[in-house]
C-alpha positions as CSV (number, residue, x, y, z in Angstrom):
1,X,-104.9,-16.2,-23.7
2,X,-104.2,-12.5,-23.1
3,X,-105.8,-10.2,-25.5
4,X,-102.9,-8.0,-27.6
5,X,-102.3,-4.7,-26.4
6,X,-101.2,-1.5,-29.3
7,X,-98.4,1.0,-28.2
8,X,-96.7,3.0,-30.6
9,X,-93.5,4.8,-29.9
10,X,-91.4,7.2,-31.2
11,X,-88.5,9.3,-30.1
12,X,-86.1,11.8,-30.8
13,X,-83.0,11.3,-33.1
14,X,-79.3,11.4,-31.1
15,X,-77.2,15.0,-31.2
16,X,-74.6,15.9,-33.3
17,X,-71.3,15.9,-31.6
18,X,-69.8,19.4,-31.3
19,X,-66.0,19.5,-32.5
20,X,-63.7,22.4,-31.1
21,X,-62.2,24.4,-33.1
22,X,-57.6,23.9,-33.7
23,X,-55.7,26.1,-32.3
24,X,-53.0,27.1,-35.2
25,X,-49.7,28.6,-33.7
26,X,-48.5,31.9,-35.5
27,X,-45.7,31.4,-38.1
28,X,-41.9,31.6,-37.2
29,X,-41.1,33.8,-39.2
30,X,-43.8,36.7,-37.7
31,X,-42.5,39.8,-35.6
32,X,-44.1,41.3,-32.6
33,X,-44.5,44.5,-31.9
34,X,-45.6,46.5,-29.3
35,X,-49.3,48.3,-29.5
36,X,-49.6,51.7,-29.8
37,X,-52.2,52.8,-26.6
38,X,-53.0,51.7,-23.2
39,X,-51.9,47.5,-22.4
40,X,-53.9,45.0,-23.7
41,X,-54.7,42.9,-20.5
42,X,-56.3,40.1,-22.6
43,X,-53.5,39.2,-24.6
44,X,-51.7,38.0,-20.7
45,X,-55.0,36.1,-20.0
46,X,-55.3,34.6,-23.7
47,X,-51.5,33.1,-23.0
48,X,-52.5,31.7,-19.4
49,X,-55.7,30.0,-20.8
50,X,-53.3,28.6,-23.7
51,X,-50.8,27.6,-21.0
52,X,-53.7,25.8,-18.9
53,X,-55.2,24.1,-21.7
54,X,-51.5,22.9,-22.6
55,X,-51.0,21.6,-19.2
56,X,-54.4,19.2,-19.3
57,X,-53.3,18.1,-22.6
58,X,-49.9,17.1,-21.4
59,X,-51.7,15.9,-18.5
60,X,-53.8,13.5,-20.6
61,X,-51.4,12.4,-23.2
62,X,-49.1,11.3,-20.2
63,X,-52.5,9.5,-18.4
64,X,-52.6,7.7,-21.5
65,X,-49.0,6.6,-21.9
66,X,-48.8,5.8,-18.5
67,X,-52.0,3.1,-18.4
68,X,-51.6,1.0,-21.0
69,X,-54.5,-1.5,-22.2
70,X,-54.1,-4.3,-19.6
71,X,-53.9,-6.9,-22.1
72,X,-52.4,-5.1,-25.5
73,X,-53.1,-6.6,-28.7
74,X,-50.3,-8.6,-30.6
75,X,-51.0,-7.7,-34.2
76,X,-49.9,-9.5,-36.9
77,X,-48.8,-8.2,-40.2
78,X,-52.0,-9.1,-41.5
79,X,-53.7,-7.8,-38.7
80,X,-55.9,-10.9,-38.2
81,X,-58.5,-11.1,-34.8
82,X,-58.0,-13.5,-32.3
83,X,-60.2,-16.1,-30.8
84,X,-61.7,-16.1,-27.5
85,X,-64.8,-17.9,-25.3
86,X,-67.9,-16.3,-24.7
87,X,-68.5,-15.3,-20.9
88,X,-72.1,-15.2,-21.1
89,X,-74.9,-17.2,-22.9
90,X,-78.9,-16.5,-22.6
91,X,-81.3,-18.3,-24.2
92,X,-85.3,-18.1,-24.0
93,X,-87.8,-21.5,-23.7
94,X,-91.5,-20.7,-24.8
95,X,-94.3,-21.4,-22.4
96,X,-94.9,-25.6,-22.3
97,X,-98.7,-25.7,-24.4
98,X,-98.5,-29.3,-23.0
99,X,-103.0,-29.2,-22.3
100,X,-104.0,-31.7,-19.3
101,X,-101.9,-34.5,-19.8
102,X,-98.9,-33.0,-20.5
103,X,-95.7,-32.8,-19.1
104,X,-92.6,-30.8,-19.8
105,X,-89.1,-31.5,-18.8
106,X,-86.3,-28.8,-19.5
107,X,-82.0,-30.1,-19.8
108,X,-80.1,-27.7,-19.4
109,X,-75.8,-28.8,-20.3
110,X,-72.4,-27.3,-21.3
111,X,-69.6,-29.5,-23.2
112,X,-66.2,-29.2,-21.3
113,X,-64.2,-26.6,-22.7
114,X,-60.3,-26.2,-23.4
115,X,-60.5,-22.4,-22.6
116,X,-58.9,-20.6,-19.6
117,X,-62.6,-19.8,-18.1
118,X,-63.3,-20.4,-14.5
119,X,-66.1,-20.0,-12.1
120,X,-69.8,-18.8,-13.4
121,X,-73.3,-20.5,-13.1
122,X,-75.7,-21.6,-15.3
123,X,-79.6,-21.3,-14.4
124,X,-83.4,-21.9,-15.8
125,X,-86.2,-19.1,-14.2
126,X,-89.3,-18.6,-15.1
127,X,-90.0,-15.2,-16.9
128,X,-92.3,-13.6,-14.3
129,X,-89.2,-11.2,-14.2
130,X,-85.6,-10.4,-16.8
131,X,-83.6,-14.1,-16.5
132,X,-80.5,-12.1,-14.7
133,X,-78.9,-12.3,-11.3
134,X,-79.6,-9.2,-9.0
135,X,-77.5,-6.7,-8.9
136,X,-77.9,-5.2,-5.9
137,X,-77.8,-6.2,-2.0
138,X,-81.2,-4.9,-0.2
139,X,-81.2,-2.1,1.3
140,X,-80.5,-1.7,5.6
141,X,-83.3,-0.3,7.5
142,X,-82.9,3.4,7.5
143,X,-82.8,3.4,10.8
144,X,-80.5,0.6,11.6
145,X,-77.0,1.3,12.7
146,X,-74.2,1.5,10.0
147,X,-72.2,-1.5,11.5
148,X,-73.9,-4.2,14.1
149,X,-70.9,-5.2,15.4
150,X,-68.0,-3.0,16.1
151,X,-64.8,-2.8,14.1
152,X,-62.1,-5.1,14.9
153,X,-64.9,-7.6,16.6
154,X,-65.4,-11.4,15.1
155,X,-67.4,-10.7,12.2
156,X,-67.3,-7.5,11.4
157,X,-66.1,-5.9,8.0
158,X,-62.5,-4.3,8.3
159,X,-62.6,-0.5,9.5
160,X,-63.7,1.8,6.2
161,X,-64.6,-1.3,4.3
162,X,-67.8,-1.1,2.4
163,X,-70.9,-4.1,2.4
164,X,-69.5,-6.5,-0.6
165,X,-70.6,-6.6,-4.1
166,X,-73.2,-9.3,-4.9
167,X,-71.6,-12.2,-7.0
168,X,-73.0,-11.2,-10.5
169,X,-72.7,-14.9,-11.7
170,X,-74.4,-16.5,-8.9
171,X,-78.2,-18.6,-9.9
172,X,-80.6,-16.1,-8.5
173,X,-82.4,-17.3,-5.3
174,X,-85.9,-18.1,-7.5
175,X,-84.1,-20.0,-10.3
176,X,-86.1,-23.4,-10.9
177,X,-82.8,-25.5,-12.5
178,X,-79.1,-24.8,-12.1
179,X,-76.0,-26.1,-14.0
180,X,-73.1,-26.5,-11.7
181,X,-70.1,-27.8,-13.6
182,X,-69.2,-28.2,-17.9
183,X,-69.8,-31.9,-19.0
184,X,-72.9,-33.2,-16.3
185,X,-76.2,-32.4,-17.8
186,X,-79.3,-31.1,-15.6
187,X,-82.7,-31.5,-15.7
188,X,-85.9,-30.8,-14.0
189,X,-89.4,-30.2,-14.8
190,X,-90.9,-27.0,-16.5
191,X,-93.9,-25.0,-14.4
192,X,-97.2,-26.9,-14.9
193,X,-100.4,-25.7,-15.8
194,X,-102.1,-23.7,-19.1
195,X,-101.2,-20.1,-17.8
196,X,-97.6,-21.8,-17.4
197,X,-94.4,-19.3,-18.6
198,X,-91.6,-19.3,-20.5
199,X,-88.6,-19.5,-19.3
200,X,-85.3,-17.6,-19.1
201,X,-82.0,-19.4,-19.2
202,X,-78.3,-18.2,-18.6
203,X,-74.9,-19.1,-17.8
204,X,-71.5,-17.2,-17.4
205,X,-68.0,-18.0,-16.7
206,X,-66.6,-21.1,-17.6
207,X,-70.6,-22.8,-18.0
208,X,-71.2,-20.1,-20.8
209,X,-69.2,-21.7,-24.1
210,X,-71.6,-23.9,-25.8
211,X,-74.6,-23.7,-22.8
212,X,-78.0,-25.6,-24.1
213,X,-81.3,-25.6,-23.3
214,X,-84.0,-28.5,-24.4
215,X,-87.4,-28.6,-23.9
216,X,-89.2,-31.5,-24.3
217,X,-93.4,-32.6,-23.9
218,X,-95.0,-35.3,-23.8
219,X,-98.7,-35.8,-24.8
220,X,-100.3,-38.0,-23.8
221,X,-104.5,-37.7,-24.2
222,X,-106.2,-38.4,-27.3
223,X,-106.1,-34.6,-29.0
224,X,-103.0,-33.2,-29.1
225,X,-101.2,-36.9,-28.4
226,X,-97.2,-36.3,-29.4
227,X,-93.9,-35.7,-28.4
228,X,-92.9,-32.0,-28.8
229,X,-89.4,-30.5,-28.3
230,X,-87.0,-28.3,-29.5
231,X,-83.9,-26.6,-28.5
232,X,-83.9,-22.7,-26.6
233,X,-82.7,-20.0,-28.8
234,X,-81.5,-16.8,-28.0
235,X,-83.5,-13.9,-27.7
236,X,-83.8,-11.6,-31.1
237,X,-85.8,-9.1,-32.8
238,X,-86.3,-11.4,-36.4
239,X,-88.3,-14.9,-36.8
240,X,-88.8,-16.7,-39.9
241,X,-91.6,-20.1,-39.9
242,X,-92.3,-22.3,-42.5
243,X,-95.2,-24.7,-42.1
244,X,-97.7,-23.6,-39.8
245,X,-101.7,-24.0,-40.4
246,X,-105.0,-23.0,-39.5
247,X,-107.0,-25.8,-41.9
248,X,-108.4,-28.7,-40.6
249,X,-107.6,-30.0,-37.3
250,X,-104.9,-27.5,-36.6
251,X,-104.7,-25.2,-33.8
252,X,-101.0,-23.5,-34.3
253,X,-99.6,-21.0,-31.3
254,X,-97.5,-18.2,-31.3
255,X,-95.4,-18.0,-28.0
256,X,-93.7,-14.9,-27.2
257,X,-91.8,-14.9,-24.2
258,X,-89.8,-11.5,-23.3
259,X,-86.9,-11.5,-21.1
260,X,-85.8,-8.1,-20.9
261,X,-86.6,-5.4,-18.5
262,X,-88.3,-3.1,-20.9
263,X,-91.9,-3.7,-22.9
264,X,-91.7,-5.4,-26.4
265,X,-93.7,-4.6,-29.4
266,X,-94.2,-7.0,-31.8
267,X,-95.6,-7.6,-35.3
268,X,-96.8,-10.8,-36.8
269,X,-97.1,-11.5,-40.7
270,X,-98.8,-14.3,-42.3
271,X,-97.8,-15.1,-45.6
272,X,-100.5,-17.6,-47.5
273,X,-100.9,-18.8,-51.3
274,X,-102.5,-15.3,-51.8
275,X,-99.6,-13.4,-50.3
276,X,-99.6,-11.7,-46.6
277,X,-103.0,-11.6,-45.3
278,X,-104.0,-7.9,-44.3
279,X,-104.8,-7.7,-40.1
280,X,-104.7,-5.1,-37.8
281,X,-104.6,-7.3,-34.6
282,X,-101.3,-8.7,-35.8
283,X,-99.9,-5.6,-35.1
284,X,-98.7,-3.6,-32.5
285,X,-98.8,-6.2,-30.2
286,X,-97.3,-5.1,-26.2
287,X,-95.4,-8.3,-24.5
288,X,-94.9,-7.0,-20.8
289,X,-91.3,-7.2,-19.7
290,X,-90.5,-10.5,-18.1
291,X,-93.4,-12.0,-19.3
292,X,-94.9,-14.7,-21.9
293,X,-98.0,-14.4,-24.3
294,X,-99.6,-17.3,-26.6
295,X,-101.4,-15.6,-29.9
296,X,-103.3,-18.4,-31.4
297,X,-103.0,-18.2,-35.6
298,X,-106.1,-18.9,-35.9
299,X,-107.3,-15.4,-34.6
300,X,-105.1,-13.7,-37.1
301,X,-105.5,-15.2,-40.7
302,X,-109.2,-14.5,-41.6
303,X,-110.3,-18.0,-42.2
304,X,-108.9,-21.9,-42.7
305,X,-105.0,-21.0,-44.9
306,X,-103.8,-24.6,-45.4
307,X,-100.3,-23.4,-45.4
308,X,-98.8,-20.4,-44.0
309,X,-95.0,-18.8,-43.2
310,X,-95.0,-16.7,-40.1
311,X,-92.8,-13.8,-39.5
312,X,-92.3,-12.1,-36.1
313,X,-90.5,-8.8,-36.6
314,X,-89.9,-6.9,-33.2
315,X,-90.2,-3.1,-33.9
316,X,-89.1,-2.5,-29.6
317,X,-87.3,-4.1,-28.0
318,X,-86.0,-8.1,-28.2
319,X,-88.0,-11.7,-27.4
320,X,-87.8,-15.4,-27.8
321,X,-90.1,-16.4,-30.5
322,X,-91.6,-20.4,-30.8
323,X,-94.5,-21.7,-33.0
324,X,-96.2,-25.0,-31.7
325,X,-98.4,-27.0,-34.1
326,X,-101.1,-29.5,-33.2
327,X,-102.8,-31.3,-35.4
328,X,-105.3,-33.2,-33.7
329,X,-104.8,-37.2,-33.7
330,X,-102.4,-36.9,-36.2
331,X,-99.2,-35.3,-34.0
332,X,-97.5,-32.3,-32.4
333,X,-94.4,-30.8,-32.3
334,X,-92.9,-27.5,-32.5
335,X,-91.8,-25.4,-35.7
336,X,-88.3,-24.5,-35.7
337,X,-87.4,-21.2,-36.4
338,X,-85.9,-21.0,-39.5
339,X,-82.4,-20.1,-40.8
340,X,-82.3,-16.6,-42.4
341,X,-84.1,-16.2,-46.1
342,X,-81.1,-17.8,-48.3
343,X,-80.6,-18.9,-52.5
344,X,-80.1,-22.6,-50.9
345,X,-81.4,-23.8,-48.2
346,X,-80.7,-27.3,-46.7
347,X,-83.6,-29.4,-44.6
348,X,-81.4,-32.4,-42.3
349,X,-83.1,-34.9,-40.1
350,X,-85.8,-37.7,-42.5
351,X,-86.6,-40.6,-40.9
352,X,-86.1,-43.9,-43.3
353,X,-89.8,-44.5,-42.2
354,X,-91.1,-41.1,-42.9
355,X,-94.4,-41.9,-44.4
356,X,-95.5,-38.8,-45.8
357,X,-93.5,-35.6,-46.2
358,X,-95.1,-31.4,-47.4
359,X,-92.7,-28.9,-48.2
360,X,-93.7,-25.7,-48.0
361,X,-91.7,-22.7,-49.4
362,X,-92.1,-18.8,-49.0
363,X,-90.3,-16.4,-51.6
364,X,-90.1,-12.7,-50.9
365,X,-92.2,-9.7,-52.6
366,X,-89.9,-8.7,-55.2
367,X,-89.3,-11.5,-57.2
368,X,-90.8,-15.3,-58.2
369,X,-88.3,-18.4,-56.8
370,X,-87.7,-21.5,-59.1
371,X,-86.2,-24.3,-57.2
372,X,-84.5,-27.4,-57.7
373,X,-85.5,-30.4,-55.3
374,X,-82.7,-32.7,-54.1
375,X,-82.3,-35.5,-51.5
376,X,-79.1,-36.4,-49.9
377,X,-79.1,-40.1,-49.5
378,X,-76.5,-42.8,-48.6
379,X,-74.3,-42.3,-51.8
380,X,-74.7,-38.4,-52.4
381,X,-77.4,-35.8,-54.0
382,X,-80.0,-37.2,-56.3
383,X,-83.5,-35.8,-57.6
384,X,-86.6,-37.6,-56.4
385,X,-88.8,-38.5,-59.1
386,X,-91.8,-36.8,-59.9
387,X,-90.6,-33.8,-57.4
388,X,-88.1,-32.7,-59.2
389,X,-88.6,-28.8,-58.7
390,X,-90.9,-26.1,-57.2
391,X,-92.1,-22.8,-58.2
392,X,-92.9,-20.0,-55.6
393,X,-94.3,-16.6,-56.4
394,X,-93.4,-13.5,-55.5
395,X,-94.5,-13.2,-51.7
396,X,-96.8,-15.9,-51.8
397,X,-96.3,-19.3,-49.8
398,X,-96.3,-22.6,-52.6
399,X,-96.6,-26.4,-51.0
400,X,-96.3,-29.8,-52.4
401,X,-96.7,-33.0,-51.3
402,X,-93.4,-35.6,-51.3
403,X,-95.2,-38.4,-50.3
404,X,-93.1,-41.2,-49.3
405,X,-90.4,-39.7,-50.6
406,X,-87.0,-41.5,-48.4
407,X,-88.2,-44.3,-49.9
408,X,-87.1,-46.2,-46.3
409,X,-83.8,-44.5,-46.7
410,X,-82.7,-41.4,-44.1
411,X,-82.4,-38.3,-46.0
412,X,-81.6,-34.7,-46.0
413,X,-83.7,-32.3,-48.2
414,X,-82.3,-29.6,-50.2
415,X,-83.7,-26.3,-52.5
416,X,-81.3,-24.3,-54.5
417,X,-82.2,-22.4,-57.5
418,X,-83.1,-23.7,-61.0
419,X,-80.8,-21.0,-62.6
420,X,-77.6,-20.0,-61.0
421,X,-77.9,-16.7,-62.0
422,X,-81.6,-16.2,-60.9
423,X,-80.9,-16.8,-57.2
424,X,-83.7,-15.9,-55.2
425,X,-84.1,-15.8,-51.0
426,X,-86.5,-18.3,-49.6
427,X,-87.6,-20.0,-46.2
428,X,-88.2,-23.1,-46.1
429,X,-90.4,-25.7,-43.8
430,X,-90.9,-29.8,-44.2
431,X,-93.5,-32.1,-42.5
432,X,-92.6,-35.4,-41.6
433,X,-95.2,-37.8,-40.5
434,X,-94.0,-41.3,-39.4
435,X,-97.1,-44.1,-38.7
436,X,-97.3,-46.9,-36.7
437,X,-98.5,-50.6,-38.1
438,X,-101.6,-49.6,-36.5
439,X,-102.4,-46.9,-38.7
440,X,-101.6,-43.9,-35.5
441,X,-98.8,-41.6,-36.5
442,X,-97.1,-38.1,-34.9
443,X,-95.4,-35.6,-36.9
444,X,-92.3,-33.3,-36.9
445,X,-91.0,-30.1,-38.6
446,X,-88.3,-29.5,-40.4
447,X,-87.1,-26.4,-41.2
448,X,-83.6,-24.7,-43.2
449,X,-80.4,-25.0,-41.3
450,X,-77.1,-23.7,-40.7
451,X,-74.0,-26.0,-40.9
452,X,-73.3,-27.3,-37.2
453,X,-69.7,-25.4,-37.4
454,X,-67.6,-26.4,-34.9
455,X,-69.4,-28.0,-32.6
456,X,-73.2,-28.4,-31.7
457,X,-75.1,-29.9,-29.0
458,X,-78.7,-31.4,-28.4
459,X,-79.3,-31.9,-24.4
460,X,-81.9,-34.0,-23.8
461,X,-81.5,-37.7,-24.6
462,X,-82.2,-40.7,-23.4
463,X,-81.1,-44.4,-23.5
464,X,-82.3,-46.3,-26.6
465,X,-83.9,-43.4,-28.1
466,X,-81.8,-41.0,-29.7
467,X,-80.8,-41.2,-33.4
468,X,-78.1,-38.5,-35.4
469,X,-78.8,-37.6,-39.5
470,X,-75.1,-36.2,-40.4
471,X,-75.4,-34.8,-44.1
472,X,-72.3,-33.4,-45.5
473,X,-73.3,-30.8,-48.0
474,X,-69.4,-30.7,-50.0
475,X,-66.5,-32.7,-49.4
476,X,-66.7,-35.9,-47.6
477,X,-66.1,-35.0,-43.8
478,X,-65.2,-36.8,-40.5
479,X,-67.3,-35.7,-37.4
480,X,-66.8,-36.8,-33.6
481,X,-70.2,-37.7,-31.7
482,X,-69.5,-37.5,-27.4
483,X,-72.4,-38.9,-25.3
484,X,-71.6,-36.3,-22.0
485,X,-72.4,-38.6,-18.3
486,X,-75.5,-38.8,-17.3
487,X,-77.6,-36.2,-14.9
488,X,-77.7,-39.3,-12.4
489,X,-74.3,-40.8,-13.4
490,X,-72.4,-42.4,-16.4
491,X,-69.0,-42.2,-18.2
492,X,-68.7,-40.3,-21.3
493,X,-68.2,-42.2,-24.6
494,X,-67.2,-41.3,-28.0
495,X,-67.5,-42.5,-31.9
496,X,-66.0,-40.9,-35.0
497,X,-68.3,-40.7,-38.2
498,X,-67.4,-40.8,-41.8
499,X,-69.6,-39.0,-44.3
500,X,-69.4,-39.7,-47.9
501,X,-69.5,-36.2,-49.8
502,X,-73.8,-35.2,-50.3
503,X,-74.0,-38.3,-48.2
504,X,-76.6,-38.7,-45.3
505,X,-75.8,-41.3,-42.5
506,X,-77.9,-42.3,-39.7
507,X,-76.1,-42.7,-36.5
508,X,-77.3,-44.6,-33.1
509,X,-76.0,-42.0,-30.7
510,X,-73.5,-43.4,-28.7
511,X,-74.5,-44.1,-24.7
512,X,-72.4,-43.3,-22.0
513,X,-71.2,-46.4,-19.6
514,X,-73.5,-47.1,-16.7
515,X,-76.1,-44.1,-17.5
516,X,-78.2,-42.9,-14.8
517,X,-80.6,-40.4,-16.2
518,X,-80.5,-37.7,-19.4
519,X,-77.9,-37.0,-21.7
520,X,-76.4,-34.5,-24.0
521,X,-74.9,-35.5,-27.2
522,X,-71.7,-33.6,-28.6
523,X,-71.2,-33.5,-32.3
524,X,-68.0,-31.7,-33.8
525,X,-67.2,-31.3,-37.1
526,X,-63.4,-32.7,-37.4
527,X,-62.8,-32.1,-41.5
528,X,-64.3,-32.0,-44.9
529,X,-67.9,-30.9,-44.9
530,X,-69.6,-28.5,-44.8
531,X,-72.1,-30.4,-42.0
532,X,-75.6,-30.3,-41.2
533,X,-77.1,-32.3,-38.8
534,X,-80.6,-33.0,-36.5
535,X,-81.1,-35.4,-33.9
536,X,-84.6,-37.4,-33.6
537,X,-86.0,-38.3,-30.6
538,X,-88.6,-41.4,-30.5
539,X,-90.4,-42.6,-27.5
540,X,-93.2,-44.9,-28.5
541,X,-96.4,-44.6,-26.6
542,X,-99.9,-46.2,-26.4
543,X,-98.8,-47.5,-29.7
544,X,-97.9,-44.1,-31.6
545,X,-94.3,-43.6,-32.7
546,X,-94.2,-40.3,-31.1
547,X,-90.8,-38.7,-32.0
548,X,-89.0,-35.1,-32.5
549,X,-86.2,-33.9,-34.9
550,X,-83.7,-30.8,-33.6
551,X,-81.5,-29.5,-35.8
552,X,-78.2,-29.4,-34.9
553,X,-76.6,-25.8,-34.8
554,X,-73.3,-24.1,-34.0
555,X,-73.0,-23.9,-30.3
556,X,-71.1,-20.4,-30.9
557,X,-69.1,-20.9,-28.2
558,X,-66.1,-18.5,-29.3
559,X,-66.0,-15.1,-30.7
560,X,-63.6,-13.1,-32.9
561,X,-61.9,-10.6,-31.1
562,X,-60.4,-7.7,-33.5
563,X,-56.7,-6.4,-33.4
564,X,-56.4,-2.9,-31.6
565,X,-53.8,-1.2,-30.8
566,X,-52.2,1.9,-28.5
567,X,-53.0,5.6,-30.1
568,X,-52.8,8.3,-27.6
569,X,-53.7,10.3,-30.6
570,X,-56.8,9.6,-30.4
571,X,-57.4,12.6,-27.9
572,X,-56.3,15.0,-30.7
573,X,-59.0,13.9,-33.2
């Protein structure tokens, strides 16, 4: 592991803009008359420079009259935005942690969209350099003539034409996995090795709406035996984990992965049941531009902390955050980030087998939390007995133990405060253990999640193993579940799901016909709700029931655009 570098920057705040000062014409009613003395020369010059400056501002009222926006805005009385598809997605895939026996595949897969996109690529590199296409052609030999073949000839450019522009949507030449079309997923296998990176992933055009990345790792010697995954998420300068450990058998990793062009500088805050634990090292610290760093917990909280919430705050710059937790013999997985501190925050995705469950929760500095614990089952909310609230102090991390708490019914988990009008801002993180008949077990995270929107996708699935926990938080709701083809091959199929209101319902994702490989699964909220959703997947091995759980997330695929419209005024201002 790389040791953490300290930079510090500072610079200079921007300029004030300088403003000209108006030109007021004299009054109509004023007379002129002629100076006594010699002729004021100046007074001629002072009329041409006010005749000039007249001229250019004719000349650029009538530039902007005469090249209208290309596409103007249509506004409506109310003035409301319009919708349209995003041209470009990136999102960032930490380095594998997959030890000796490991191995990583990453899916990379774009539903097909209704827009009016066309073209673009989609691509996975690893981050030895910023995931983006080049930009420029290299560079002739200076001494090399300025056309090899002269003009008019088979092959040569027309007379006066210049060298063309490299396709900025094209898969650079290193990329290790490219997307070619919407609705076919791909998949390959992540670098190997412990120094392996992170990776970069992008798409444009008509492959950006909705793009997904999945990572998944499989385990298989004795320590660190699991299945680990979890879905890429877009670079950002904010992090919030719920969760993580340094008791015990744990041995938790911090993987920042930076994309961009420029040096990062990151700070890392550990919150225990004693509040944020004071350390130097955690701050400061330099990730190199286009590359990955692991920061093992254990180095930062001052001793065993049986539960801790991590926060990554980016002070320069922008990186792809991911926290991996191994617990020995007992399982693996990845922490999801979590969804932004919130009054309420909803947990999707418990097994009916889950065999022991530990919330942990962390409230800010300012104020104590008091929650209410509630489970979403098959007929709607209900309090589990004996866990029926939570109490968090004020920038301290508070855990429980929910034991066997689905009671061999699929769940979603929910905290919302005590006292409506004491609402307080918390994160949120859930173990979820699930043990075999001969006592071996693996273990996933949970962590608060955003409603699924209008559409979310999950990439990386696989036949007979993939399971769907739909929750609708309000009204009862109606969702559509797609199963894309198959990397290898396969038709697409479809199911609708009903959701009673607070209900949870596990669904057996759907398969596509004849399936030849991976698949991504599609779900899109239809009515009612709001949604949340996570998809588990199990692959049993060497008798453990190793399994994952990914939220389900709003694939922002479209953007509001806001109403503008035509003011050659604007020059005046």
């Amino acid at each position: 592991m790389k040791k953490p570098a300290f930079r510090k920057k500072s610079g200079a705040g921007p300029e004030e803009p300088f403003e000209p000062a108006a030109v007021e014409p004299a009054g109509a009613g004023e007379t002129t008359r002629p100076a006594v003395g010699p002729p004021d020369r100046s007074a001629g010059k002072t009329t041409q420079s006010l005749l000039a400056a007249a001229v250019v501002l004719a000349a650029v009222l009538g530039i902007a009259e005469a090249r209208p926006p290309a596409s103007p805005a249509k506004a409506d009385a109310a003035g409301a935005p319009s919708t349209a598809q995003v041209e470009r997605t990136a999102a960032v895939c930490p380095q594998p942690l997959q030890g000796l026996t490991g191995s990583t595949t990453l899916t990379a897969y774009t539903p097909p969209g209704t827009g009016s996109a066309t073209g673009g690529a989609g691509w996975l590199a690893d981050q030895s350099a910023p995931a983006v296409p080049p930009t420029a052609a290299p560079s002739a030999p200076a001494s090399a003539p300025a056309s090899a073949a002269p003009s008019g000839s088979p092959g040569a450019p027309p007379s006066g034409s210049a060298t063309p522009a490299p396709d900025k949507n094209a898969a650079p030449a290193d990329a290790k996995l490219t997307l070619t079309k919407p609705g076919t997923p791909a998949t390959g296998p992540a670098t190997n090795g412990d120094a392996a990176p992170g990776t970069g992933a992008v798409a444009t055009g008509a492959l950006a709406p909705g793009f997904t990345v999945t990572q998944t790792t499989v385990v298989t010697e004795q320590r660190g035996l699991g299945l680990s995954g979890l879905t890429c998420t877009p670079e950002n300068t904010s992090f919030w984990f719920a969760g993580a450990s340094t008791a015990g058998d744990r041995v938790d990793y911090l993987s920042l992965v930076n994309p961009e062009s420029s040096a990062a500088v990151v700070d890392i805050q550990l919150y225990g049941d004693k509040g944020l634990i004071d350390n130097d090292a955690a701050n400061g610290i330099t990730v190199a531009p286009g590359s990955s760093q692991s920061v093992l917990l254990s180095t930062l909280s001052k001793g065993a902390v049986t539960d801790l919430a991590v926060h990554v705050v980016v002070r320069s710059g922008r990186v792809g955050a991911a926290l991996h937790a191994a617990d020995g013999a007992k399982g693996a997985d990845w922490i999801p980030a979590s969804a932004d501190p919130a009054p309420t925050q909803v947990l999707p995705g418990l097994p009916a087998d889950t065999s022991a469950a530990r919330l942990v929760v962390w409230a800010p500095t300012d104020d104590d939390a008091d929650l209410k614990i509630q489970l979403s089952g098959k007929n709607g909310w209900f309090t589990p007995a004996g866990n029926e609230s939570i109490h968090v102090k004020a920038g301290m991390v508070a855990a429980v133990d929910l034991g066997k708490v689905t009671r061999d019914e699929v769940a979603g988990l929910r905290l919302s405060p005590s006292d409506d009008k004491h609402a307080v801002p918390v994160v949120a993180g859930l173990r979820i253990d699930r043990t075999g008949g001969n006592g071996k077990s693996d273990a996933a995270w949970l962590t608060g999640s955003n409603p699924i929107g209008a559409r979310a996708t999950v990439a990386d699935n696989r036949a007979g193993a993939s399971t769907l926990f739909l929750t609708s938080t309000g009204d009862a709701a109606t969702v559509k579940v797609t199963a894309s083809a198959g990397s290898g091959g396969g038709t697409p199929a479809t199911k609708e799901v009903q959701l009673p209101a607070g209900g949870t319902v596990a669904v057996p994702a759907p398969e596509p016909a004849g399936l030849n490989g991976v698949f991504a699964l599609t779900v899109e909220t239809e009515s009612g709700g709001p949604v949340v959703g996570a998809r588990m997947l199990s692959i049993p091995n060497k008798d453990v029931p190793m399994f994952t759980v990914q939220a389900l997330r709003d694939d922002h695929s479209t953007v509001q655009v806001p109403q503008a419209a035509q003011d050659p005024g604007v020059v005046l201002r």
